[in-house]
N, C-alpha and C positions, 0 to 999 in steps of 0.2 A: 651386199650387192643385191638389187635388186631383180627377178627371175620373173620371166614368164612363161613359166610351163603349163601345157592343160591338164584337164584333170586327168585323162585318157595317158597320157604320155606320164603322171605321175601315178598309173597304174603298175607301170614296171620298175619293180625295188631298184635297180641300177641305176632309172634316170630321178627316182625320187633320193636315193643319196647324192647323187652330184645333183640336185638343185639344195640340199642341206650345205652340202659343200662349197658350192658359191655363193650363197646366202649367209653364210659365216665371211665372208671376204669383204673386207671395209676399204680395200684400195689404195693402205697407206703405204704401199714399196717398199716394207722396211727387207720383204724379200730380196727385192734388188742388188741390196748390200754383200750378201751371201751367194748369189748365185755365179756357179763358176762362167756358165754359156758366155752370159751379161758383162762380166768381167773382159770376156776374150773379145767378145762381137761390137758390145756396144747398144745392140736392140731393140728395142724396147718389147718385140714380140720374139727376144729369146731371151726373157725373164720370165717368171712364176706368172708375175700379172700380166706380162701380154698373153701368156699362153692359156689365162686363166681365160681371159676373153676373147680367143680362138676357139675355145671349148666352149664354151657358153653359147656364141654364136651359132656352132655346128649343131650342137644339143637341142637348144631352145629351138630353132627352126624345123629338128630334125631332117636336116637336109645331110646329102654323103658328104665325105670330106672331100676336099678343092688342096691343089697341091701347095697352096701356100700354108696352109693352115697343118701338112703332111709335115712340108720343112720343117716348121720351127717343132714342134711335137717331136720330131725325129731327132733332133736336135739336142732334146729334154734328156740329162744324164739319170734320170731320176735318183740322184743324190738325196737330196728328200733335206738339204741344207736350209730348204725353205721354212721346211715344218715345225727346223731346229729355231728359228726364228720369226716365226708368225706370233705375233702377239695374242691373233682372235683363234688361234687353232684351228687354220684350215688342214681340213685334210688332203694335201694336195696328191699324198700316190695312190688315195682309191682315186679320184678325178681325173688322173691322165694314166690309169689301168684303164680307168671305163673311157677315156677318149682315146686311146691305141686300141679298144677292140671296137670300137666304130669303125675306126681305119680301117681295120683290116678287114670289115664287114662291107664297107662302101665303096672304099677306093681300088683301083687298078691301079698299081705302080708300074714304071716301066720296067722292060723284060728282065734287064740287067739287076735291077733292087730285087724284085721278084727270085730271081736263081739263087741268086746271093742268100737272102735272106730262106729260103726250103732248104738251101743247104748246111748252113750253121744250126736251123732246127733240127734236124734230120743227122746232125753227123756230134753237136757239143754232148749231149744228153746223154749218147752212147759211147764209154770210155772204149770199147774196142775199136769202134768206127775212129774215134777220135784219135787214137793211137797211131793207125791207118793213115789219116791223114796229116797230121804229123808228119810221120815218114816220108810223105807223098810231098811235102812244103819242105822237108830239107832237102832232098835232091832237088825239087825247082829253086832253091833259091839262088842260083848263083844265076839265073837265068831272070832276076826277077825287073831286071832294067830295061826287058823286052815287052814288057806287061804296061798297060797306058793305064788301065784303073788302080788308080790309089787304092783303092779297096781289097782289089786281090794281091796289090805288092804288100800290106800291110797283115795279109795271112801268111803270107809264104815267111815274114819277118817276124812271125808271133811263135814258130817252130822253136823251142829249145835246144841249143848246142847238143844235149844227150836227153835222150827221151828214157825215165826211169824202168825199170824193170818190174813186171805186174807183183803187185803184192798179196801173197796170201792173206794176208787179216783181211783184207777186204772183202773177202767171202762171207757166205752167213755163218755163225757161230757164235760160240759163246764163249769170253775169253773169264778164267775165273777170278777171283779181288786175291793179290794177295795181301796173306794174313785173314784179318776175320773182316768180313763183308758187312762194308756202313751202307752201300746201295748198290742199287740195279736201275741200272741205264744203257737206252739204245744211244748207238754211236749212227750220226749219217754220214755217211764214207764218202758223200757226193759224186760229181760225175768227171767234169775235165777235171777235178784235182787226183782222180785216180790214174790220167793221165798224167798230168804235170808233174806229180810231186805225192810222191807215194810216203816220203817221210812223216806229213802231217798226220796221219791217221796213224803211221805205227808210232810217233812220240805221242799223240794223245792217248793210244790204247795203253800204253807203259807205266803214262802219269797216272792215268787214272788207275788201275790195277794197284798201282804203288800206295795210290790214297783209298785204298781200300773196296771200289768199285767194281764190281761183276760189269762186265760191258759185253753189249749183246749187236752184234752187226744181224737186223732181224731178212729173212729169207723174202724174197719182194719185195726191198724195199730199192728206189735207185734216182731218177734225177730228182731233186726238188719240185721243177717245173717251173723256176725262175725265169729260164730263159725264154723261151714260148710264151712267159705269162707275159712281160714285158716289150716284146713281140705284137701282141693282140691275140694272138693264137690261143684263146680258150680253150677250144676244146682240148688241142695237145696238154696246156699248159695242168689241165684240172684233171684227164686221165692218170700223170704221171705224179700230182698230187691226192690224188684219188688211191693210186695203188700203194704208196707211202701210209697214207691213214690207214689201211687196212690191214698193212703189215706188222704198222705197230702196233695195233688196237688187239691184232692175235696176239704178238710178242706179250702186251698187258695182260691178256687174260688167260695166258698160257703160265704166265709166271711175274707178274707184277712190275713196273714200271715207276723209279719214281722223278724221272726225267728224261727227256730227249735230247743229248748233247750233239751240237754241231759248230764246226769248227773254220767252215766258213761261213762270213759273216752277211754276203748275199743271198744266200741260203737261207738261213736264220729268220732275216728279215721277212721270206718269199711264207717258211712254215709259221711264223706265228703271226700270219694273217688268213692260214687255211681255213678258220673259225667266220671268219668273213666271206671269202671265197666261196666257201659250202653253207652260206648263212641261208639260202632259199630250198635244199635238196634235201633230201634220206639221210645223207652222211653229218649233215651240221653239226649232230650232237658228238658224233665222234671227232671230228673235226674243230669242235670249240675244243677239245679237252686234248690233242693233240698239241695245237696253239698254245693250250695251260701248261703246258709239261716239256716245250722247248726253250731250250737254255744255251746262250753259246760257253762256251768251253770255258772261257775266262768267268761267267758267273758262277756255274757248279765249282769250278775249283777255289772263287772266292769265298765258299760253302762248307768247302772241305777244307779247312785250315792247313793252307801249303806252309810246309816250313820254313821257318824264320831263316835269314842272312845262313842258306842252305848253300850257296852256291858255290862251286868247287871253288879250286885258288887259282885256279887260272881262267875261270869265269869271271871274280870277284871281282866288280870296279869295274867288269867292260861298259863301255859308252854305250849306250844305245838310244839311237832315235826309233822314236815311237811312231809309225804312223797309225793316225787311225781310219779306220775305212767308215768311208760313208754311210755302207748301210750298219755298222756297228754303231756311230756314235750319235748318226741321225736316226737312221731306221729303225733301230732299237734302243736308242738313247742309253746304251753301254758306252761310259767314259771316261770310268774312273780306275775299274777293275782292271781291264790289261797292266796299266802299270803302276797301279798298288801290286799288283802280283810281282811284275816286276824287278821293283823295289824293294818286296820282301825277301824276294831270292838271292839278290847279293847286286843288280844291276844299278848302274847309273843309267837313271833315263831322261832324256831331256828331248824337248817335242820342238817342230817344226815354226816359223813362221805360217801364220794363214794355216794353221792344221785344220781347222774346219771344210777346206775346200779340198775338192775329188782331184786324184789324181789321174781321170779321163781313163779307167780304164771300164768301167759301167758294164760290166755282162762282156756283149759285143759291141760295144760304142766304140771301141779304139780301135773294130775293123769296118766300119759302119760309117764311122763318122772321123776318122782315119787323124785331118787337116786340123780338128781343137782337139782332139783326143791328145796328137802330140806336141802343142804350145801346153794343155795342161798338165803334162809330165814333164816336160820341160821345166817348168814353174815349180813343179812337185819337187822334183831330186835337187832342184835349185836350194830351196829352200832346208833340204833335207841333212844334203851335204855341207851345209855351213857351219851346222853344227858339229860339226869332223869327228862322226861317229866312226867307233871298230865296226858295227853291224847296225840293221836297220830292222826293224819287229814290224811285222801286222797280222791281222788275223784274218784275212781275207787272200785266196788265192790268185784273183785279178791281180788288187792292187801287189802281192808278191810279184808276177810277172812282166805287170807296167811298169816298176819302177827300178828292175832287176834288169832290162833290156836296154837301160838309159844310164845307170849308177856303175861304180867299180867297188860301192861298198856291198860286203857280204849281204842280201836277204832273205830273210829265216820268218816262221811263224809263231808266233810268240810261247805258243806251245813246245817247241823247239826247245827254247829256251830253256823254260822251265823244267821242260822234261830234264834235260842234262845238269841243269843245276841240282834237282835230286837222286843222281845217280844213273842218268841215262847216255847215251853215247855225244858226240860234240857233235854241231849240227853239220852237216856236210857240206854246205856253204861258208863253213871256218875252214873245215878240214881242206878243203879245197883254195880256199884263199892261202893257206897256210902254206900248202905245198907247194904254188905258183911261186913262191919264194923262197 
């Protein structure tokens, strides 16, 4: 694609990568094909290439953003499906990072987007607040027929039946390896999943200890800063990855480090791009080597040779549909490992129609963008279900709760899984389907 930027405008490193960006973009659509919006809408500027040339448009002119050009960007699940499919390697989620934080640099949204959006920043990041409100959305929900925006019916509906009971591991600490210690690794405990689902982190600390791993939850350490970052909100989004680097960088040089496990897979995606992120500041050098050293949970334990057809006997042979999360198999192009692991453990896994495509839950897109959020879960469990699994795996905490507010099959995170298959408790979404009968 051809670019017209000045020289002055390609002074600044963010608008000289996205003119690299769309200068690798040749225009052939094969993004089209993949993209969920595209699918649902029809188009053509809520596809990768229209949007590419909404961004181009706004950049190259450097004019603020205009609310058509807010839509369809707004609209972008950044699935990142595209990337999985670009022939020439665009890099399309630095290009609409760096066009969501012009948004949010240029544009006035009205009042309504505006609350909306301060308040999911302000309240997702912090599990207590988040907790809070929670609580706050299951008593309005019965009330939630009174409410005209789709938006805030769609919060009050994202509350969980039972909101989990805080977990100590998530504190800072250091859990010891049993038996004799192959590594030392920080665990990210993330932020709403400490709200949601407190199980994921205690079956990851268990597996790993079991496989022989020192796991270290380090002291300051707390949101990703995913959310914000996808937002436009820089500077939120780079404080609370900022204070992440620094935590582990002590944890490193206090006692060695030889990975950073994370267990959600939007997370994952958000940290081993912190190298980028901090590529112009003070912190870059810590921050490439943070990037180096993140691993989602299914990689390191691809590492640690899990045991062979381990799985209890009344695990063995359960069905399971896989899903895999977008920013897992896009964002980090992790596709193989969830269920080789799997597989190894004693499951039957067998995957989705269209498993490439998101299941609309994106951060906060499914309270944001409420209307495809739920045709694409729709489509998702569709698909999921046909496979008439006993239970459903992902490694991403979203995609657990988009597709667990729509499905009647049990889902779990694939850690879950595995934890129990070598000796750890059954995951509570059995135990619990179990007992309903």
């Amino acid at each position: 694609m051809q670019t017209n930027f000045t020289a002055e405008q390609l002074a600044d490193p963010d608008t000289a990568r996205a003119n690299d960006i769309l200068r690798s973009c040749v225009h052939c659509g094969f993004c089209t094909a993949t993209c969920p919006t595209y699918q649902v809408l029809g188009d053509e500027l809520d596809s990768p290439r229209g949007r590419i040339y909404l961004i181009k448009d706004m950049l190259e002119k450097d004019r603020p953003a205009d609310a058509q050009t807010v839509k369809h960007i707004d609209r972008c699940l950044s699935c990142l499906a595209c990337m999985t499919t670009c022939p020439s390697g665009v890099h399309y989620m630095h290009l609409v990072d760096h066009a969501r934080a012009h948004i949010e640099a240029t544009y006035r949204r009205p009042l309504m987007d505006r609350v909306l959006r301060r308040v999911l920043a302000a309240v997702i990041p912090h599990p207590t607040r988040f907790r809070l409100a929670l609580l706050g959305a299951k008593i309005a929900r019965p009330f939630a027929w009174l409410i005209p925006d789709a938006r805030l019916r769609a919060m009050l509906a994202m509350a969980p039946k039972t909101i989990p009971p805080v977990s100590r591991n998530d504190d800072p600490q250091v859990f010891a390896a049993t038996g004799a210690r192959r590594m030392r690794v920080a665990l990210l405990t993330g932020c709403a999943q400490k709200a949601l689902n407190t199980d994921i982190n205690d079956a990851t600390i268990r597996l790993l200890r079991r496989l022989g791993c020192e796991v270290v939850v380090a002291r300051g350490m707390g949101c990703c800063g995913a959310l914000t970052h996808h937002m436009g909100r820089v500077e939120d989004s780079h404080a609370s990855a900022a204070a992440n680097i620094r935590a582990w960088m002590a944890e490193k040089a206090a006692g060695g480090l030889d990975a950073i496990v994370i267990n959600t897979s939007g997370c994952g995606t958000t940290v081993k791009d912190y190298g980028h992120m901090f590529r112009k500041g003070p912190l870059a050098s810590d921050a490439a080597e943070v990037s180096a050293l993140a691993l989602d949970v299914s990689e390191l334990l691809a590492r640690l040779d899990l045991p062979q057809g381990g799985a209890l006997v009344g695990a063995r042979g359960l069905r399971v549909a896989y899903h895999a999360a977008c920013s897992l198999q896009h964002g980090q192009q992790v596709k193989s490992a969830p269920k080789d692991l799997l597989k190894r453990a004693g499951f039957e896994v067998v995957e989705p129609a269209d498993s490439h495509l998101c299941c609309g839950s994106a951060g906060t897109y499914n309270l944001l963008q409420p209307e495809i959020s739920a045709e694409l879960k729709r489509r998702k469990v569709a698909t999921l279900e046909a496979k008439s699994p006993d239970v459903i795996a992902a490694g991403n905490i979203g995609c657990m709760m988009q597709i667990g507010s729509a499905s009647g099959v049990p889902v779990v995170h694939t850690v879950e899984l595995l934890d129990w298959a070598t000796g750890g408790p059954e995951p509570r979404a059995l135990r619990e389907m179990l007992q309903a009968f």
